[in-house]
TINU-600145 format. One record per residue (C-alpha): residue number from 0; x negated, y, z. Coordinates in pm, 1 decimal, decimal comma. Each point is the difference from the previous one (the first is absolute). Layout:
% residues N
<rec resi="NUM" xx="X" yy="Y" zz="Z"/>
...
//
This chain:
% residues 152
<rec resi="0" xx="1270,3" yy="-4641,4" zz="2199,2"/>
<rec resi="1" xx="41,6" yy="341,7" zz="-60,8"/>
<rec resi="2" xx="-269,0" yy="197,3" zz="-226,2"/>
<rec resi="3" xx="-125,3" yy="367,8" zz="150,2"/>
<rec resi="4" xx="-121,2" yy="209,5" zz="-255,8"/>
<rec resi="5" xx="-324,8" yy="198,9" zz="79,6"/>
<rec resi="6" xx="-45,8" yy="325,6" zz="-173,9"/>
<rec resi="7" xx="-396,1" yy="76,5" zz="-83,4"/>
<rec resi="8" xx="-149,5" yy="295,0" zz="-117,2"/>
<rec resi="9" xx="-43,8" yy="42,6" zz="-355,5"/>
<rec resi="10" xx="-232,2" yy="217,0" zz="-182,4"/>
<rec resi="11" xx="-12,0" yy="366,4" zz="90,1"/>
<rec resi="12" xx="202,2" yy="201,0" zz="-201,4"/>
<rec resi="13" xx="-201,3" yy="229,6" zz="-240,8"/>
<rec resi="14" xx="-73,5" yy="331,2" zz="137,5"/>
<rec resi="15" xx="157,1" yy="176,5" zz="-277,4"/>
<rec resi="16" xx="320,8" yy="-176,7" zz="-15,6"/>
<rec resi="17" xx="108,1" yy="158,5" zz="364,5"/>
<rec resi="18" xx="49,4" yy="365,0" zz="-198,1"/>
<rec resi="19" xx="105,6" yy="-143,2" zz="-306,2"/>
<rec resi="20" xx="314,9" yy="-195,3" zz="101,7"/>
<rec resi="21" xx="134,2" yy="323,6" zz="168,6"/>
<rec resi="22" xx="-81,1" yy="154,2" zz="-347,9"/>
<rec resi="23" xx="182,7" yy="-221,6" zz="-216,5"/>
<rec resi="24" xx="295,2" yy="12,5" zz="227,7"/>
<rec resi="25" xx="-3,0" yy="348,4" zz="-28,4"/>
<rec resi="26" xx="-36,9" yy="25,8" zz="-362,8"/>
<rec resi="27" xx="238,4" yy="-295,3" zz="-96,3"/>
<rec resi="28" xx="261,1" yy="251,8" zz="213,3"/>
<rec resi="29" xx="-93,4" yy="278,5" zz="-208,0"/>
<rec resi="30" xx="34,2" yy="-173,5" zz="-324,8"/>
<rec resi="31" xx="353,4" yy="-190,4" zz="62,7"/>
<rec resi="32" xx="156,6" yy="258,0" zz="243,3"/>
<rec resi="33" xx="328,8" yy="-162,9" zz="66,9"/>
<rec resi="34" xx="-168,3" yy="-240,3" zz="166,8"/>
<rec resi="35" xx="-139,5" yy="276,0" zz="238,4"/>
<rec resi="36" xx="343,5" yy="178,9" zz="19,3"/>
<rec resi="37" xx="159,5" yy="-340,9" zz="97,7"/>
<rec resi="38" xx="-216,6" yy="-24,6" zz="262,2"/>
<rec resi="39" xx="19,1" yy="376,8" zz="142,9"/>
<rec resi="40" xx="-342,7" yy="112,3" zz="-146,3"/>
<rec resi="41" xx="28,6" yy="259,9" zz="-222,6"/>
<rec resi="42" xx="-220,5" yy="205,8" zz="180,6"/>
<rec resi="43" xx="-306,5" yy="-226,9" zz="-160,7"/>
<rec resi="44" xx="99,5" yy="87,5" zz="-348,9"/>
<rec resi="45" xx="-161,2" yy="300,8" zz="44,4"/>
<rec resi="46" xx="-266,7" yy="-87,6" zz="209,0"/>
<rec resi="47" xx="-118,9" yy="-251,9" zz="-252,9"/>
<rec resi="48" xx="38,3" yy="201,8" zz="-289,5"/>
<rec resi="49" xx="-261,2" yy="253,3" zz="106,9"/>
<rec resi="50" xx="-364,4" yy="-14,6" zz="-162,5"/>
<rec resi="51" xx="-267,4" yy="203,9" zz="104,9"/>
<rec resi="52" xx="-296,3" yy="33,0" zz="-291,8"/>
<rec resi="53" xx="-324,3" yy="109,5" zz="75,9"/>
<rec resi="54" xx="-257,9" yy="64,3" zz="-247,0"/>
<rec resi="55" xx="-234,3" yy="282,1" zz="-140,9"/>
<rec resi="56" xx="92,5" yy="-1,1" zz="-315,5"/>
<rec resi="57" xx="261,4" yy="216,0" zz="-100,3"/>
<rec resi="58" xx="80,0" yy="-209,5" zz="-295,7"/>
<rec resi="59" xx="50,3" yy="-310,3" zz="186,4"/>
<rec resi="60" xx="206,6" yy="175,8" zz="292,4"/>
<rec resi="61" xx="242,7" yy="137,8" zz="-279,9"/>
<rec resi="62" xx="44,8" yy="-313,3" zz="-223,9"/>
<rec resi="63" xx="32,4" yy="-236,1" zz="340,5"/>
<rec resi="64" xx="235,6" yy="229,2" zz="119,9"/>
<rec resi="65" xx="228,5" yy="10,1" zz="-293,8"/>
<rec resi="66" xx="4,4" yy="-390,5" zz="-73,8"/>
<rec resi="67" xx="74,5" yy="-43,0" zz="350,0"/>
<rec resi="68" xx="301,3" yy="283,6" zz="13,9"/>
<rec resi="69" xx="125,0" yy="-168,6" zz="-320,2"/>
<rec resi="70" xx="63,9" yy="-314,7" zz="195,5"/>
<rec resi="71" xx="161,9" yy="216,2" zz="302,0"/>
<rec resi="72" xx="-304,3" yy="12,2" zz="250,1"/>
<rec resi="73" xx="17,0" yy="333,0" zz="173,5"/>
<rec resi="74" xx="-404,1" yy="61,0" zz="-54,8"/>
<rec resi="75" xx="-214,0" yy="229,7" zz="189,4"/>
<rec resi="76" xx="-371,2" yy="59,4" zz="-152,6"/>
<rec resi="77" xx="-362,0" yy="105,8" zz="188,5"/>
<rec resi="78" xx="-295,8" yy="92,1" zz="-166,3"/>
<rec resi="79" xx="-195,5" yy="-160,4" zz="260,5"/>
<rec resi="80" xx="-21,9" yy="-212,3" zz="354,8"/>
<rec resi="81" xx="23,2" yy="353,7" zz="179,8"/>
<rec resi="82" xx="321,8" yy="160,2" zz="-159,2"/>
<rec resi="83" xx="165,2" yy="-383,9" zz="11,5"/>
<rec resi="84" xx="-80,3" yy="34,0" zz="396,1"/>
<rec resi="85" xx="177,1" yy="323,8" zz="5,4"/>
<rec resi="86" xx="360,1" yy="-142,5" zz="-210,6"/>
<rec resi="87" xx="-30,6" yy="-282,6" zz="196,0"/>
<rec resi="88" xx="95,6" yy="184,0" zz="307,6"/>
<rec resi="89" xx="269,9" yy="155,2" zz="-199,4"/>
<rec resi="90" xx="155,9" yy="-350,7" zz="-96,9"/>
<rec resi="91" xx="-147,4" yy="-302,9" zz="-3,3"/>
<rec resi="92" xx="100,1" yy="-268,9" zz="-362,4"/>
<rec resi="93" xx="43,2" yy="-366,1" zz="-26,0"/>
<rec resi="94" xx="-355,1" yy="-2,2" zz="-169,7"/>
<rec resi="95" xx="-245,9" yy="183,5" zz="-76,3"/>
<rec resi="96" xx="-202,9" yy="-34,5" zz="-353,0"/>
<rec resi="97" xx="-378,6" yy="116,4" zz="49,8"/>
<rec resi="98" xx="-328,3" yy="63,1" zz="-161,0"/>
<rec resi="99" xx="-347,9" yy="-17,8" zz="95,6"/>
<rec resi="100" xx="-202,5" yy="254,1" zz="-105,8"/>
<rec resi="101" xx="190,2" yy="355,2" zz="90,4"/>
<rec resi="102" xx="-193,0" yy="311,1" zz="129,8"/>
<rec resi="103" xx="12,4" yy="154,0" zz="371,4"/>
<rec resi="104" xx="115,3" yy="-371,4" zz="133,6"/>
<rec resi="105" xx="-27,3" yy="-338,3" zz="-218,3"/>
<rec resi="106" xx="260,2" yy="-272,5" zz="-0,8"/>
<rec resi="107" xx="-224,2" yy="-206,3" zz="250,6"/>
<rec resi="108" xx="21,3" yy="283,3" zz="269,7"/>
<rec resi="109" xx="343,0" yy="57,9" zz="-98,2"/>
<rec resi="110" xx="98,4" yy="-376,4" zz="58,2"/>
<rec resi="111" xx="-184,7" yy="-45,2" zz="313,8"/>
<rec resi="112" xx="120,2" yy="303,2" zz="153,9"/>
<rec resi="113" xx="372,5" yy="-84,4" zz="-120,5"/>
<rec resi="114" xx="-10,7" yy="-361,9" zz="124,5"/>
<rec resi="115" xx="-135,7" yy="140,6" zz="369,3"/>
<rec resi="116" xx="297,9" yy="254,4" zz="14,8"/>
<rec resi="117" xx="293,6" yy="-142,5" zz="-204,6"/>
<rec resi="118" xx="-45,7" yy="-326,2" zz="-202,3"/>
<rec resi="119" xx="169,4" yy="23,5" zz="-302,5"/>
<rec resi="120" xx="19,7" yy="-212,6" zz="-281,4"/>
<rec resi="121" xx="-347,8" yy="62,4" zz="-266,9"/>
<rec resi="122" xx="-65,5" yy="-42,7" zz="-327,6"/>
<rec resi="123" xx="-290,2" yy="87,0" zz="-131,3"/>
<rec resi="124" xx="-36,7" yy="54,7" zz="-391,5"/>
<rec resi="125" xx="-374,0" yy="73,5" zz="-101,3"/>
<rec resi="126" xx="-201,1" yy="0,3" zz="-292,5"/>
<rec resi="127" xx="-274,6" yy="-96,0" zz="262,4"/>
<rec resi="128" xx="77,4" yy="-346,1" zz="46,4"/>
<rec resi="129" xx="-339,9" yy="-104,3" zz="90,2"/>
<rec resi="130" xx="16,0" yy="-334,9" zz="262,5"/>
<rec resi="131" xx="-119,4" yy="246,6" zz="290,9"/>
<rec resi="132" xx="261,8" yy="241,6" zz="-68,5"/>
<rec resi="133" xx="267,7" yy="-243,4" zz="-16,0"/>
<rec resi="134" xx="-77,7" yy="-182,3" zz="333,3"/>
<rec resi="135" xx="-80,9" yy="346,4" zz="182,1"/>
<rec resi="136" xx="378,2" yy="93,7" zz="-138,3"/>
<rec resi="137" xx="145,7" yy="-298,1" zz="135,6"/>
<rec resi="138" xx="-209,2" yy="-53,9" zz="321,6"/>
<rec resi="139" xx="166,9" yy="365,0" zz="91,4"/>
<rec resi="140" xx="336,3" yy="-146,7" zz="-58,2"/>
<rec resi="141" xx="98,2" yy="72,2" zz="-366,7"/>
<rec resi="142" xx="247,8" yy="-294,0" zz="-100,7"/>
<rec resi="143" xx="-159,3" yy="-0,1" zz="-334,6"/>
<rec resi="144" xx="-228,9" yy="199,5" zz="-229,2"/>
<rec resi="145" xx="96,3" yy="84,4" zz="-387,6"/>
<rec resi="146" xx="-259,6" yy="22,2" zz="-242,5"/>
<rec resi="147" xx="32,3" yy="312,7" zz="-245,0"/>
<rec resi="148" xx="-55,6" yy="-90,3" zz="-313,7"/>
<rec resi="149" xx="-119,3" yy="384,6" zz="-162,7"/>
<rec resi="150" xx="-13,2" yy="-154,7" zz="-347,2"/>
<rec resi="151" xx="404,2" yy="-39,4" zz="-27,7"/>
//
């Protein structure tokens, strides 16, 4: 008698995992890249090593940007949701590091306009990390949300 195995549907996968496994591929190249030049993708080196930060505070845009260019990101910094728009169009990063609260366009508008046009990878670091904020963030399509802790 010969057994026939019958293949059901499992749970859904989550909604977030979908982006992220693309991601991690993407960042596991950048990090060992022989792997990537074994397998003819050098090109996603640099792809993956691009960081676009976008917050109002000088301070923040400056420090990010040099911790990140320390570890070999090539970094590209807005001062809000409107001049991110603009570099976007110029070149778009692996992922894009965001705040909330930002003059002329917030990190919501910015997000939901992003997501509509380009999805790109989003995380959002805020000192606002009130319950609304965070599920507004990731109903948009931020894969996670960072709180800021001021006091450090």
């Amino acid at each position: 008698m010969n057994s026939v195995a019958v293949a059901t549907p499992g749970p859904a996968a989550p909604r977030w995992l979908g982006a992220a496994l693309p991601l991690a591929l993407l960042l596991l190249l950048a990090v060992f890249p022989p792997i990537a030049s074994a397998l003819g993708l050098d090109f996603y080196i640099g792809f993956v090593r691009r960081v676009l930060v976008v917050d109002d505070s000088l301070t923040v845009r400056k420090i990010t940007g040099r911790l990140l260019a320390r570890e070999g990101y090539r970094v590209t910094v807005a001062k809000d949701g409107l001049e991110a728009l603009e570099k976007l169009a110029d070149e778009v990063p692996a992922v894009v590091l965001s705040d909330i609260e930002m003059p002329r366009m917030d990190g919501f508008t910015f997000l939901r306009l992003l997501m509509s046009k380009q999805p790109t990878p989003v995380i959002v670091i805020s000192s606002h990390a009130e319950q609304e904020n965070v599920f507004r963030a990731l109903d948009l399509g931020a894969l996670d949300f960072v709180l800021a802790d001021l006091d450090r």
